[in-house]
N, C-alpha and C positions, 0 to 999 in steps of 0.2 A: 678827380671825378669820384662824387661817394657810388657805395657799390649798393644795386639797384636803383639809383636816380637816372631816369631819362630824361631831365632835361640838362642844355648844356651849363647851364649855370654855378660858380662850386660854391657857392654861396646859398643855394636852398638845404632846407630840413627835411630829411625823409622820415616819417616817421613810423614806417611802415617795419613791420618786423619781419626778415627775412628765415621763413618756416623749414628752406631747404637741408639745412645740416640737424637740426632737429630732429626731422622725420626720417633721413639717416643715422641719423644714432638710435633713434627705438629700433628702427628695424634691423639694426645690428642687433641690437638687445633680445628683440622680440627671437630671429634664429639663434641665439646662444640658449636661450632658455628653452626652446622648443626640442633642441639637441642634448642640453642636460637633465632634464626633467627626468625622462624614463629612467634614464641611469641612477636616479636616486632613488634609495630606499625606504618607504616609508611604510613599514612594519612596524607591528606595536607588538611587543610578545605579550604574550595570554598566557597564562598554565591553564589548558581546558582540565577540565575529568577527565578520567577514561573510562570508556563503555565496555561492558563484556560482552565478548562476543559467542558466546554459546546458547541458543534460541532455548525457551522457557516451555515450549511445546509441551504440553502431556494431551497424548493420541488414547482417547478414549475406550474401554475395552470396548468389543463388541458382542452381540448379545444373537448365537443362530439359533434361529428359531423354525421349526420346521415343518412342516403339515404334508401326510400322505394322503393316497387314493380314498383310505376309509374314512378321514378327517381327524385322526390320531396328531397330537403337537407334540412337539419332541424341542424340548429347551435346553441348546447345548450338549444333544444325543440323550437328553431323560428326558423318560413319557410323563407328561403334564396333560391335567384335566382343565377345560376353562373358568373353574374358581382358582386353582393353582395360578393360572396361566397370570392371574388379575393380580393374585399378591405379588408374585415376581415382577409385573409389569411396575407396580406401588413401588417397590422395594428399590429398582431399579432406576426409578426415576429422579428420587432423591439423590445421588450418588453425585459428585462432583469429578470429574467433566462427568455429562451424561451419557451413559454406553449407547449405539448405535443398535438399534435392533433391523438385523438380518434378515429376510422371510424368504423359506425357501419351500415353492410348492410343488409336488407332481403335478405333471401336465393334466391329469385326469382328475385333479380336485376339484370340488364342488366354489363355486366362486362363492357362495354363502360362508363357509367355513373362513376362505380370505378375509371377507367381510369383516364377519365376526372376529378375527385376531384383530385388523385394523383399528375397529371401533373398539376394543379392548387395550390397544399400545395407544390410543388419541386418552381415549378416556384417563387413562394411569397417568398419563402426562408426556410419554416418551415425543420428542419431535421429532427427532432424527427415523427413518424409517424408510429400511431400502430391501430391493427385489434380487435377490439372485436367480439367474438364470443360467441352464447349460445349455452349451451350443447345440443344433443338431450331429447325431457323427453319423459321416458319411462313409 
């Protein structure tokens, strides 16, 4: 009897192709490779550069600037007039990194005087421009 022929005869041709040991063998195949695969290494060496790691920061001086009760400015603890106040702001501005200017006012100054430092530190060019304030103490 050929193997896959149904009928009784041994004299027919099958010509059919029997796919069963076939598809056993890939799928032996198919888990061996599924199992070896991870386990090989497929690295490719580079020589990268190396980076340094120390940060390139430079932290900008900063620039206190101060106004009291009477409207007196005081740059860095020196009394400055507001033509003074304008070349220092010019002078200032220029400088790489740009210093931050500080504003530091008694509670009882005139907002006018603020003002005028502000549109004084815009005009010169400075952008950075910040308010200190002290806490109440209780």
């Amino acid at each position: 009897m050929a193997m896959g022929s149904l009928s009784d005869s041994e004299d027919d041709f099958n010509p059919e192709i029997n796919t069963t040991p076939l598809v056993d063998v890939m799928l032996v195949l198919l888990i061996i490779f599924i199992i070896t695969i991870p386990v090989m290494n497929h690295g490719v060496k580079i020589d990268l550069p190396r980076a340094s790691t120390q940060p390139n920061d430079i932290k900008p001086d900063s620039i206190n600037l101060a106004i009291d009760a009477e409207g007196k400015l005081f740059w860095n603890t020196e009394v400055v007039d507001l033509a003074q106040l304008q070349t220092r702001i010019e002078e200032a501005a220029k400088k790489s990194p740009q210093p931050e200017l500080h504003l530091r006012a008694e509670r009882t100054t005139q907002y006018e005087k603020v003002a005028e430092v502000m549109a004084a530190a815009q005009a010169g060019g400075l952008e950075k421009i910040g308010f200190v304030t002290d806490p109440e103490k209780k």
